[in-house]
Every structure is written in structure tokens, then in C-alpha cells.
Short mmCIF file of the C-alpha atoms (twelve columns), coordinates in Angstrom:
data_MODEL
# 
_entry.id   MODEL 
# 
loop_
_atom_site.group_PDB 
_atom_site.id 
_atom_site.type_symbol 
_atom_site.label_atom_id 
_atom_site.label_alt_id 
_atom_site.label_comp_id 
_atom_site.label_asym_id 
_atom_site.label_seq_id 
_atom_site.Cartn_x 
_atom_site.Cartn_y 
_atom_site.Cartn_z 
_atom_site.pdbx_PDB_model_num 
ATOM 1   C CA . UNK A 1   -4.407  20.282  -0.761  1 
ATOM 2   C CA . UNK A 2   -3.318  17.848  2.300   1 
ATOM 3   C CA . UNK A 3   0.473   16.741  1.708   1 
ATOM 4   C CA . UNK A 4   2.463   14.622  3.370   1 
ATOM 5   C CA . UNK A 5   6.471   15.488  4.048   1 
ATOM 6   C CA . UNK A 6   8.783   12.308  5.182   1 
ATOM 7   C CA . UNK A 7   12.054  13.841  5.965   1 
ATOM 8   C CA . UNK A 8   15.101  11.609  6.707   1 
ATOM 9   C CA . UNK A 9   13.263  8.753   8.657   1 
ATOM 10  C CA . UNK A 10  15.076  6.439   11.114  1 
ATOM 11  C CA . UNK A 11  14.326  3.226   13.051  1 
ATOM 12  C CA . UNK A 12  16.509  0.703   14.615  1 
ATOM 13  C CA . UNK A 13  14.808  -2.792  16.291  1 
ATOM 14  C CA . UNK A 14  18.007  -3.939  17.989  1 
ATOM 15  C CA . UNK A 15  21.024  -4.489  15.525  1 
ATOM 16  C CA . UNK A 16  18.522  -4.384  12.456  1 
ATOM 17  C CA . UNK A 17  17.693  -1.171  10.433  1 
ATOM 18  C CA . UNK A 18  14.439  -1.072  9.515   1 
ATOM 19  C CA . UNK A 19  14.287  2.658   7.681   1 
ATOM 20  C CA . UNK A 20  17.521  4.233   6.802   1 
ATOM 21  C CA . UNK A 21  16.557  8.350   6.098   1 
ATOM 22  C CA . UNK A 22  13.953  7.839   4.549   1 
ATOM 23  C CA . UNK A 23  12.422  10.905  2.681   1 
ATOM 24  C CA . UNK A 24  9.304   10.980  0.366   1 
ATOM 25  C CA . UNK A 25  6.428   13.686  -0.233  1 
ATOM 26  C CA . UNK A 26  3.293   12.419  -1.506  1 
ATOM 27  C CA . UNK A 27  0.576   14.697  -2.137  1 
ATOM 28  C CA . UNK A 28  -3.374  14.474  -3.332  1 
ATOM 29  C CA . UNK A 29  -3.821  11.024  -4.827  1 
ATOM 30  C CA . UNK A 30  -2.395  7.249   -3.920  1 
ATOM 31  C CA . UNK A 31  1.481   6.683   -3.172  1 
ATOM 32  C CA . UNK A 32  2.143   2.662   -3.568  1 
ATOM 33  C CA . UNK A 33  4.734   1.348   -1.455  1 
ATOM 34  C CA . UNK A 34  6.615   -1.518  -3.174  1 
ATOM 35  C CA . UNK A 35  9.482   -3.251  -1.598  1 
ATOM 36  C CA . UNK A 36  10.032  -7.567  -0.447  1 
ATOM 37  C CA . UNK A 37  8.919   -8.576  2.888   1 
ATOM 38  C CA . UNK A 38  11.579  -6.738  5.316   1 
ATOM 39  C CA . UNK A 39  12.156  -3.897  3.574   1 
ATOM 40  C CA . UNK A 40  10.940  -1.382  5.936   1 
ATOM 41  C CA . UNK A 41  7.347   -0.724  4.046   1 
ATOM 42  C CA . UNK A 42  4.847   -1.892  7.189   1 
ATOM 43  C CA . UNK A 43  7.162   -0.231  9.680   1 
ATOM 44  C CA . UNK A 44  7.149   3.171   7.590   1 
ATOM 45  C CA . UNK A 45  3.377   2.640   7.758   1 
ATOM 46  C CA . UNK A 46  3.334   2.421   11.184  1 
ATOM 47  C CA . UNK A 47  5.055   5.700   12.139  1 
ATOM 48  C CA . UNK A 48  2.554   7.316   9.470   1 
ATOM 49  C CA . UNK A 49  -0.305  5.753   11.775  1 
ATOM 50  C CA . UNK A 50  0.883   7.322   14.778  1 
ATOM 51  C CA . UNK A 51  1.191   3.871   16.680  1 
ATOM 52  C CA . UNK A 52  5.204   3.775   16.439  1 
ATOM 53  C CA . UNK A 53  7.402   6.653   16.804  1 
ATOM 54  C CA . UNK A 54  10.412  7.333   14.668  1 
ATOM 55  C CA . UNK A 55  14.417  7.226   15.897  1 
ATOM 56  C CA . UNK A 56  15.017  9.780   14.165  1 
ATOM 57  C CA . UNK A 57  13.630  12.337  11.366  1 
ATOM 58  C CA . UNK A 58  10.067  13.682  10.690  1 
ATOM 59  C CA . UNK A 59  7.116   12.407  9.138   1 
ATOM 60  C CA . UNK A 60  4.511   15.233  8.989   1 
ATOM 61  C CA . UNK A 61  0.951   15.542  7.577   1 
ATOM 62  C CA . UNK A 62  -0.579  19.069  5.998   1 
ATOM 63  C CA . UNK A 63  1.870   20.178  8.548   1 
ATOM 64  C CA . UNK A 64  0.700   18.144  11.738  1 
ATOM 65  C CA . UNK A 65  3.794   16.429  13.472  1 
ATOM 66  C CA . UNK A 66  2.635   13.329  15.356  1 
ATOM 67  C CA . UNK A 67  6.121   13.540  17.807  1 
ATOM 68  C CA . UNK A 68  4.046   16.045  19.398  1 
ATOM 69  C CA . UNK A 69  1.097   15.167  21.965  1 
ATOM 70  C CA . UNK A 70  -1.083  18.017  20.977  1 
ATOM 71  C CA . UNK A 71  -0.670  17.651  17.047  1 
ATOM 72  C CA . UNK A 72  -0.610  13.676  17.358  1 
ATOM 73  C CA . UNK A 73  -4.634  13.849  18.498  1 
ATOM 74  C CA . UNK A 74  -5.396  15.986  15.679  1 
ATOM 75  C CA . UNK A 75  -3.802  13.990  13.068  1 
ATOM 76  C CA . UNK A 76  -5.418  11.143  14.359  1 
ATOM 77  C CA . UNK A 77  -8.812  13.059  13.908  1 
ATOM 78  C CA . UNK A 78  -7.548  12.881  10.402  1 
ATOM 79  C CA . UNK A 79  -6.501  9.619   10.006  1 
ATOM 80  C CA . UNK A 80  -7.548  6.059   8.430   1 
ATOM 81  C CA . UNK A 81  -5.735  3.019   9.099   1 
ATOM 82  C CA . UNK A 82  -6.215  -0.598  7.702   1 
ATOM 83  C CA . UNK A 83  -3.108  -2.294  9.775   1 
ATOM 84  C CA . UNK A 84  -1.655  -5.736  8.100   1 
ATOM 85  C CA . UNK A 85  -3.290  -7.775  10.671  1 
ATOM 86  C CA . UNK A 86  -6.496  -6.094  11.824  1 
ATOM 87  C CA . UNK A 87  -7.393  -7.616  15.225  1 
ATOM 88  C CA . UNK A 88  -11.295 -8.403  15.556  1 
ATOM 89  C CA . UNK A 89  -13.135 -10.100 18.390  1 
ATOM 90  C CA . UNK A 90  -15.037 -13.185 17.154  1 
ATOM 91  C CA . UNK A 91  -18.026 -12.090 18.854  1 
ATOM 92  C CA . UNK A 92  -18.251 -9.195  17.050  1 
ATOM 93  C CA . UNK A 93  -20.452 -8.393  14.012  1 
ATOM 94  C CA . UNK A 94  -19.398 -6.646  10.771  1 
ATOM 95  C CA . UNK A 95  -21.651 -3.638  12.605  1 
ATOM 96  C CA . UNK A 96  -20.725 -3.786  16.071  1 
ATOM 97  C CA . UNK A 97  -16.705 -3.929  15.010  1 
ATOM 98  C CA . UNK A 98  -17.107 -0.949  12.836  1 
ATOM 99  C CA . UNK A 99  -19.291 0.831   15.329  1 
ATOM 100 C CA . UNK A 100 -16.602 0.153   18.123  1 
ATOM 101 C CA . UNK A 101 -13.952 1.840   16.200  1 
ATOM 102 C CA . UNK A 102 -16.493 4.778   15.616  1 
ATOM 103 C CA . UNK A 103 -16.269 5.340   19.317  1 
ATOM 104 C CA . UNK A 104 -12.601 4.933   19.401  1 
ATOM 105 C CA . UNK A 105 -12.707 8.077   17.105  1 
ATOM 106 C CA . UNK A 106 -14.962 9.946   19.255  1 
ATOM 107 C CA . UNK A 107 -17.871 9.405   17.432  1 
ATOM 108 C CA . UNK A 108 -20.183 10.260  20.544  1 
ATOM 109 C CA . UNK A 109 -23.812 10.503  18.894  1 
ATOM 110 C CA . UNK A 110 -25.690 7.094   18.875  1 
ATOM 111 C CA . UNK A 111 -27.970 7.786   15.830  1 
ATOM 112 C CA . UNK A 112 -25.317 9.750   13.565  1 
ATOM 113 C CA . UNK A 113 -22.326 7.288   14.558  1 
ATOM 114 C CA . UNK A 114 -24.813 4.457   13.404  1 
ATOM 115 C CA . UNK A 115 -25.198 6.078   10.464  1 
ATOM 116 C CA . UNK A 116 -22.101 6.426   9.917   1 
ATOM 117 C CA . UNK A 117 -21.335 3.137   10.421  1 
ATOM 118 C CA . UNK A 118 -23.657 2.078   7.830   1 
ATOM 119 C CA . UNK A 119 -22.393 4.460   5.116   1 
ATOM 120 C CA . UNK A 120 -19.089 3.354   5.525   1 
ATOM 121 C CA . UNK A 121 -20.106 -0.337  5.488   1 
ATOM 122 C CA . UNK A 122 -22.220 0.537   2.544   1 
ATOM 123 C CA . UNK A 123 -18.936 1.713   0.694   1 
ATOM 124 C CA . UNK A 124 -17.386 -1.477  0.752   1 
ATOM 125 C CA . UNK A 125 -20.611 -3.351  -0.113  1 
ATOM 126 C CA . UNK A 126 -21.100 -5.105  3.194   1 
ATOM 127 C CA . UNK A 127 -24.449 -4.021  3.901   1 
ATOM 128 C CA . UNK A 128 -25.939 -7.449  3.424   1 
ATOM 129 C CA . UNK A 129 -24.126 -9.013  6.051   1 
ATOM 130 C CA . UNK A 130 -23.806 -6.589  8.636   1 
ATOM 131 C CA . UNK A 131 -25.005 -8.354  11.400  1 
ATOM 132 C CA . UNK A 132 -23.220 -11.558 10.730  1 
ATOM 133 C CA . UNK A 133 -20.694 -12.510 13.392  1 
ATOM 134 C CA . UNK A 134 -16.918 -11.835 12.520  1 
ATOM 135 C CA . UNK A 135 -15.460 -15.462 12.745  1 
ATOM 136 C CA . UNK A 136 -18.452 -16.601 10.040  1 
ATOM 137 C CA . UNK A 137 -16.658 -13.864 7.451   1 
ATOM 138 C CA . UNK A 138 -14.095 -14.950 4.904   1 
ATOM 139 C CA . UNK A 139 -10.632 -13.614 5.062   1 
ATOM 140 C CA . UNK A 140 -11.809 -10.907 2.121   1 
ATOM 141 C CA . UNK A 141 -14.771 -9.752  4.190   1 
ATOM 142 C CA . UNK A 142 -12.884 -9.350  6.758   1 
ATOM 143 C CA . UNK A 143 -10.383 -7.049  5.204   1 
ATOM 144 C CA . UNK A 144 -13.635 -5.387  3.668   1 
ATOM 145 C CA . UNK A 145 -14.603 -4.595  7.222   1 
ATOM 146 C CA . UNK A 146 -10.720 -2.904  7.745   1 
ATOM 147 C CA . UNK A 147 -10.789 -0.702  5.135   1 
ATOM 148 C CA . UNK A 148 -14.811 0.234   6.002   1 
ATOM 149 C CA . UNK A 149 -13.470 1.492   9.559   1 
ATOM 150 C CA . UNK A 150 -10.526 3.267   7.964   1 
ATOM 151 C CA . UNK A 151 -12.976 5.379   6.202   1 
ATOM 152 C CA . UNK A 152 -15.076 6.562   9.427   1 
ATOM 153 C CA . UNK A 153 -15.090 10.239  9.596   1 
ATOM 154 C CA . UNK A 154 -13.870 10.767  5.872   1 
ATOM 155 C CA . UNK A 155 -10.626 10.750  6.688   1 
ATOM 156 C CA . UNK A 156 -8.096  12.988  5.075   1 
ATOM 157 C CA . UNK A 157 -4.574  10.465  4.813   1 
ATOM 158 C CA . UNK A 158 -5.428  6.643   4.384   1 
ATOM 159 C CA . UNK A 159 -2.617  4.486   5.495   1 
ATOM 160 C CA . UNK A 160 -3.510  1.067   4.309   1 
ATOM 161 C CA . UNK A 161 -1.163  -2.059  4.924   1 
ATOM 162 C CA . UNK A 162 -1.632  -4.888  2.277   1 
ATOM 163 C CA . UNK A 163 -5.313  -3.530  1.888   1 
ATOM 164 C CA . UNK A 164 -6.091  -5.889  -0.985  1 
ATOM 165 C CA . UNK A 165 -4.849  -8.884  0.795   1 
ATOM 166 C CA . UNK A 166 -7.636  -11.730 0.571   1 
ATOM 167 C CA . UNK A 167 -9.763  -10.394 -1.910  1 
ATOM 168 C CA . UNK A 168 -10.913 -11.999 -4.996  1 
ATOM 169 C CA . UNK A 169 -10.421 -10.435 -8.650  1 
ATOM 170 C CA . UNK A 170 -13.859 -8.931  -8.244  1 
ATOM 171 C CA . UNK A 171 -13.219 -7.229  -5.010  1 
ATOM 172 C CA . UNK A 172 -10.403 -5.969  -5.938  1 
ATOM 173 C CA . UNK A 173 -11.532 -4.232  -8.920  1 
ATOM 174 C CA . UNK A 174 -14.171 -3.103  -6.532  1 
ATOM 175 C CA . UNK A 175 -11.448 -2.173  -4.140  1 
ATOM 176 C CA . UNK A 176 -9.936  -0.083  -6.851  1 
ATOM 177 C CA . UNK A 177 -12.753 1.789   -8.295  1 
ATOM 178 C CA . UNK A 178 -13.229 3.051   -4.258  1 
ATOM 179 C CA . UNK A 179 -10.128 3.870   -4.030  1 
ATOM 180 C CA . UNK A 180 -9.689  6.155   -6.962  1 
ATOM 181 C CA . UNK A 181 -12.807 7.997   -5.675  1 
ATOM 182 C CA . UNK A 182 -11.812 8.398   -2.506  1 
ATOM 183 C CA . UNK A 183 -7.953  9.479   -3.668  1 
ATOM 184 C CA . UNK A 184 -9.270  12.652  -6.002  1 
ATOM 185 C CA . UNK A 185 -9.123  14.801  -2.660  1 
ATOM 186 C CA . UNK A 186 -7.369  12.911  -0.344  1 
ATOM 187 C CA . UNK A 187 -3.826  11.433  0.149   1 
ATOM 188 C CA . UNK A 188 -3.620  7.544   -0.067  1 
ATOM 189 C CA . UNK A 189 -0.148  5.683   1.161   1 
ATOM 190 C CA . UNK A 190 -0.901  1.673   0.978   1 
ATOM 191 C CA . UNK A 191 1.872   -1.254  0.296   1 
ATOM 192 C CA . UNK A 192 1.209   -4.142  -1.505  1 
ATOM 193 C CA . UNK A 193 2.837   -6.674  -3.477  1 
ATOM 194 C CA . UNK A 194 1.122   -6.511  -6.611  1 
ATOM 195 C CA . UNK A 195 2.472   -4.695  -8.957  1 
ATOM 196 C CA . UNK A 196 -0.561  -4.511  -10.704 1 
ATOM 197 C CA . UNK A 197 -2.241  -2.561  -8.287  1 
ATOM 198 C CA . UNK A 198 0.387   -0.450  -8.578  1 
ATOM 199 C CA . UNK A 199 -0.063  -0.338  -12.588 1 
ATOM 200 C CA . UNK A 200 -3.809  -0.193  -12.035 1 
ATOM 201 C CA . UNK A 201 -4.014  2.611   -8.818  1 
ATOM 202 C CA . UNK A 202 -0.825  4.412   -8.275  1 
ATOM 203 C CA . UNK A 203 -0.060  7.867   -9.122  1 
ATOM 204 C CA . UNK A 204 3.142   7.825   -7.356  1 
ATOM 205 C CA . UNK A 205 5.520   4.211   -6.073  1 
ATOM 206 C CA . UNK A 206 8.093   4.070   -4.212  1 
ATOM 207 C CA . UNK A 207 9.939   1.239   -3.970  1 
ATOM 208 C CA . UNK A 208 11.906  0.367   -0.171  1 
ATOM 209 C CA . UNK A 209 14.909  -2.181  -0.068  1 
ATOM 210 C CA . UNK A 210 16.555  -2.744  3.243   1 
ATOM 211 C CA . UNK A 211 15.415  0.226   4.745   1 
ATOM 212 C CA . UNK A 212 16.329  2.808   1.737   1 
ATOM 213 C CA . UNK A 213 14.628  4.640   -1.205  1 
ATOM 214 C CA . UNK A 214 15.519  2.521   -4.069  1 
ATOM 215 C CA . UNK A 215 12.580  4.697   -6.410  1 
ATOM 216 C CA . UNK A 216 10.684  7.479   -6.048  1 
ATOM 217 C CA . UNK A 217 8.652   8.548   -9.216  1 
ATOM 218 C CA . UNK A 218 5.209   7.268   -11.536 1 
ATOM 219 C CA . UNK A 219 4.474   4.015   -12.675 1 
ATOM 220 C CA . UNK A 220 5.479   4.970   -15.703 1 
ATOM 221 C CA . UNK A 221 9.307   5.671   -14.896 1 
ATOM 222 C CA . UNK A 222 9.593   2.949   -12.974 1 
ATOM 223 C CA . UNK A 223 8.614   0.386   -16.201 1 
ATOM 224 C CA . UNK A 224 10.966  2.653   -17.735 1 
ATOM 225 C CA . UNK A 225 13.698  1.181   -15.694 1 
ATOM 226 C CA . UNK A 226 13.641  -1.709  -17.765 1 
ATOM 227 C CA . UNK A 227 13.480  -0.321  -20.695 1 
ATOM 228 C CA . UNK A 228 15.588  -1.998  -23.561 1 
ATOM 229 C CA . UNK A 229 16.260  -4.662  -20.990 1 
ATOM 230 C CA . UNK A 230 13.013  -7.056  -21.469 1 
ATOM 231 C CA . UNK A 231 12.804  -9.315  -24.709 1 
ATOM 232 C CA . UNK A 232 11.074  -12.810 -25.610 1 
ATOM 233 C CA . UNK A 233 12.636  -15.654 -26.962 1 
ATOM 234 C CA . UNK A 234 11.793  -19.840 -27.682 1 
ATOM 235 C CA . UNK A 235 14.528  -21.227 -25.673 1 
ATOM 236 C CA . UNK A 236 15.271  -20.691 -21.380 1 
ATOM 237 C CA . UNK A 237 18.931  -20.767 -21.653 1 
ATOM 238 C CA . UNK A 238 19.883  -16.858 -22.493 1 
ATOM 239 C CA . UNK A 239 21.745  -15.246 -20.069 1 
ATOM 240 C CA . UNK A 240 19.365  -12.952 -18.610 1 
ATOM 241 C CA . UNK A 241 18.875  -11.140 -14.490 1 
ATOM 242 C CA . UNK A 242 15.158  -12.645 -14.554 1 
ATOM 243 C CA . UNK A 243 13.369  -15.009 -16.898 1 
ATOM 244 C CA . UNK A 244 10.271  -17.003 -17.179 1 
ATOM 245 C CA . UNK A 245 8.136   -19.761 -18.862 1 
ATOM 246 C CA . UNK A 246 4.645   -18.074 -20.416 1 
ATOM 247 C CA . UNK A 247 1.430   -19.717 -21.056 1 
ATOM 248 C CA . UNK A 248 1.887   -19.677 -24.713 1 
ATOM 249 C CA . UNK A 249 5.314   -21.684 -24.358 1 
ATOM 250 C CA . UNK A 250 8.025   -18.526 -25.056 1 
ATOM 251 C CA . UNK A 251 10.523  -17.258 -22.499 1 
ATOM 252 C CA . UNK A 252 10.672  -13.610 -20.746 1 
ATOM 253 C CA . UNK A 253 13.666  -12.613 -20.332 1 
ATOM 254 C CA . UNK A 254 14.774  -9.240  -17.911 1 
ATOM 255 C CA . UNK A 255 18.438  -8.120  -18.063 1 
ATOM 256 C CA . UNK A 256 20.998  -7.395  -21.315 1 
ATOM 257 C CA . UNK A 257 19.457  -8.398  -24.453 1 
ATOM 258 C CA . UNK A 258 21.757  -9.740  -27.637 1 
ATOM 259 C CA . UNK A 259 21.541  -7.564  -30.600 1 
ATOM 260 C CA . UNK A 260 18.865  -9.761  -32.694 1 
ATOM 261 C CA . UNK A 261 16.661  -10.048 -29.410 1 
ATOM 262 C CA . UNK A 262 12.667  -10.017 -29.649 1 
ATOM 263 C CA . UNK A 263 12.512  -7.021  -27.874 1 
ATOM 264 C CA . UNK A 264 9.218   -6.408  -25.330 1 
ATOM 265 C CA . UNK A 265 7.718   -3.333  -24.260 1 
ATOM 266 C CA . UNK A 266 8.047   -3.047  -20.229 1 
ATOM 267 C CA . UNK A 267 5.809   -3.518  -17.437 1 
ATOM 268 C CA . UNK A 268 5.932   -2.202  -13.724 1 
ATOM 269 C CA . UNK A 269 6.994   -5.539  -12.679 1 
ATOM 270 C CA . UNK A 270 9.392   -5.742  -14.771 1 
ATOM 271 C CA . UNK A 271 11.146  -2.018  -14.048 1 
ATOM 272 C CA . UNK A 272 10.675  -3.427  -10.443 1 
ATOM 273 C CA . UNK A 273 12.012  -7.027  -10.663 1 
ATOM 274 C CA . UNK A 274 15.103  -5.639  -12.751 1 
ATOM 275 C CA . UNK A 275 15.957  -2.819  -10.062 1 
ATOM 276 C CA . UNK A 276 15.942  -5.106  -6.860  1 
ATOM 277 C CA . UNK A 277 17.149  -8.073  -8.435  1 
ATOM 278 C CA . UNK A 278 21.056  -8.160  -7.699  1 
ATOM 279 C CA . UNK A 279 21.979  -9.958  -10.541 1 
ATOM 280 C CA . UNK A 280 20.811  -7.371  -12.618 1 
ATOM 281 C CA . UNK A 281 24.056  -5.151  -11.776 1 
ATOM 282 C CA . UNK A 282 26.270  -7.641  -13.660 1 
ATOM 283 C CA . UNK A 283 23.817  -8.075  -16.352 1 
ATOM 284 C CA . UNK A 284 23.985  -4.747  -16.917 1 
# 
């Protein structure tokens, strides 16, 4: 099975550090990236994409290193992107977009590139409005259309950036179910910042803050960061790292818990909100 080896990954814009050795492995399945805006996650994407090279380290794919010219094309070959901001002409159709990138990837036969293109835009359920002109899509079609070029080819490491940005609760459920297909023989790296995706997807998060490897494990030990630290209670003034008005009227709290506390059991977001959240250390 495909794997993919991160090994003490650096890059500097200027006086800011955007990934600080980084190292990860993720292998067959989907590796969520979780981390706030700046902390390195779309940048770390990039370099996995091939359209930004590293400072420093290596970031290699079933052994493919894109620092080199030869092995770059080949991973490429290999490759599906969905980039946070997709760039589309307005002219374009759904069908003409996807079919563009299909020659971008050397897809050089009319009639099987076609159908290709159709298959892929079938995946996403955009057959319907194929020929309809890019600008007349909604923002969640449009990111439909992204993640039906990243899958041209059947591409062996998806790199998807905020892939589930735009869509409503149905097409992301939708968006899920073809993920977890496509993810039983294939490696999946996508950010996002919904933890629930995450809860939902994931069979490996990471979690990036300022550049660094704050968590590397399941979803699973990563609610288990919080555990014994999340509890409910009537009133909003216990000291607590994190806390929260629910719909039925009763606090969340996130942090150190007094003994007679209504103790909760812990979610991903909360494992995640108590390990970035600086307060947190003198809650502790």
C-alpha cells in the first residue's frame, strides 16, 4: 500500500515560519489536518501538491520525492488536488473545466478523456448540470467541480484543501460517503475546520499550531485529550479554559472540573479546543 513519509519539513515566507520540522506518515485511508487559520496546514498542502517546494526536509510519496524533476512528473501522474481557492474561467462549463484539467494531466484521447470526464463528474453527482456555465454554479457546485477534477485518472494521494467548504449538510454527507470509498485503497490528506468531519471521516488527525505538530494520532485519542476535563453545569461563571451556552439552557465547560462536577463524555472538538487553547495550561 501507497504511504506517505513527511520528514522534518521547513518553510520560511520572510521573518514568518510557516512549518517548523514537520514529520507525519500517513498511510492507506484519510489523514485530517486540523489546526486555526495560520498554522501552516494549506502551506503543508501545498508542498504535498508539488506546486511549492520545501526549505528544508522531505516530503515523499510510495517513495517518489517531488525535489526531484524526474520523480516530481511521476508523482504528479499520481496526484489529486482540490486547492483552497480553485481558479475557474467564467466561461467555462462544469464539462469543459473538468475536461481542461484532463488535458493538463495528459489525458490525450478525445473519446476516453470525455469519458472520463463524465465518470468523474458523475461521482460527485454533477451530471445534470454539466453543461451549465461556471459563474451560474453556486459556491458548493463549484467545489463539487474541484474535487471531480481531483479524481481524474484515479489518483493514488488526494490532497484536498478545505474540500467541504460551501457545501450544504446534504453534500457533505454525500461528500463523505465518496470519500470513504475512495480512501479504502488510497491515501487521503485534506484540512478542514470541522471537527466533525474529522469525527465523521478521519482515520488519522493531526493537529498544526504555528508551524509544529501539536497531535499526531486517531480521533479517538485526540477526544481523549480532554478526558476528565469536560463537565456541564446550570450556571456560566465556573472557572473553566472553554465554556459555552447550549440549546437546552446548561453550560459546557472544558478545563479543571470541581470534585461534584456533572462530568461529560468528550468529543473531538473538545480534545482539540482544550489542547490549542492557552488558557488551558493554567487550568490544568
Amino acid at each position: 500500500m501507497p504511504t506517505l513519509e513527511v520528514s522534518e519539513l521547513t518553510k520560511r515566507y520572510r521573518s514568518t515560519t510557516a512549518l517548523d520540522y514537520v514529520s507525519l506518515t500517513a498511510a492507506t485511508g484519510v489523514c485530517g489536518l486540523l489546526g486555526p487559520n495560520g498554522a501552516g496546514k494549506t502551506t503543508l498542502l501545498r508542498i504535498l501538491a508539488t506546486t511549492l517546494s520545501a526549505d528544508g526536509g522531505v516530503a515523499r510519496f510510495d517513495g517518489l520525492d517531488p525535489a526531484d524533476a524526474g520523480q516530481r512528473l511521476a508523482l504528479r501522474r499520481r496526484l489529486g488536488y482540490v486547492p483552497q481557492d480553485p481558479g475557474y474561467h467564467p466561461g467555462f462549463t462544469a464539462f469543459a473545466y473538468v475536461d481542461y484539467i484532463a488535458i493538463l494531466k495528459e489525458h490525450v484521447d478525445r473519446r476516453c478523456r470525455h469519458d472520463e470526464v463524465r465518470r468523474v463528474l458523475d461521482l460527485v453527482g454533477l451530471t445534470d448540470i454539466a453543461h451549465r456555465k461556471m459563474r451560474r454554479l453556486s459556491g458548493g457546485m463549484r467545489q463539487r467541480v474541484a474535487l471531480a477534477q481531483s479524481l481524474l485518472g484515479e489518483p493514488d494521494l488526494l490532497v484536498l484543501d478545505e474540500p467541504t467548504v460551501g457545501l450544504d449538510p446534504e453534500q457533505r454527507l454525500r461528500f463523505r460517503e465518496l470519500v470513504s470509498r475512495l480512501a479504502a485503497d488510497r491515501v487521503v490528506v485534506l484540512s478542514t475546520h470541522l471537527t466533525e468531519d474529522v469525527e465523521a471521516l478521519c482515520d488519522q488527525v493531526v493537529v498544526l499550531d504555528e508551524g509544529q505538530v501539536r497531535f499526531d494520532g486517531t480521533p479517538q485519542d485526540l477526544a481523549g485529550v480532554a478526558e476528565g476535563r469536560v463537565w456541564r453545569s446550570d450556571q456560566p461563571s465556573e472557572p473553566s479554559a472553554v465554556s459555552w451556552r447550549m440549546g437546552d439552557g446548561s453550560h459546557r465547560h472544558i478545563g479543571t472540573p470541581r470534585a461534584e462536577a456533572d462530568m461529560l463524555i468528550p468529543t473531538v472538538e473538545d480534545g482539540y479546543l482544550l489542547l490549542l487553547d492557552k488558557r488551558s495550561e493554567n487550568a490544568a
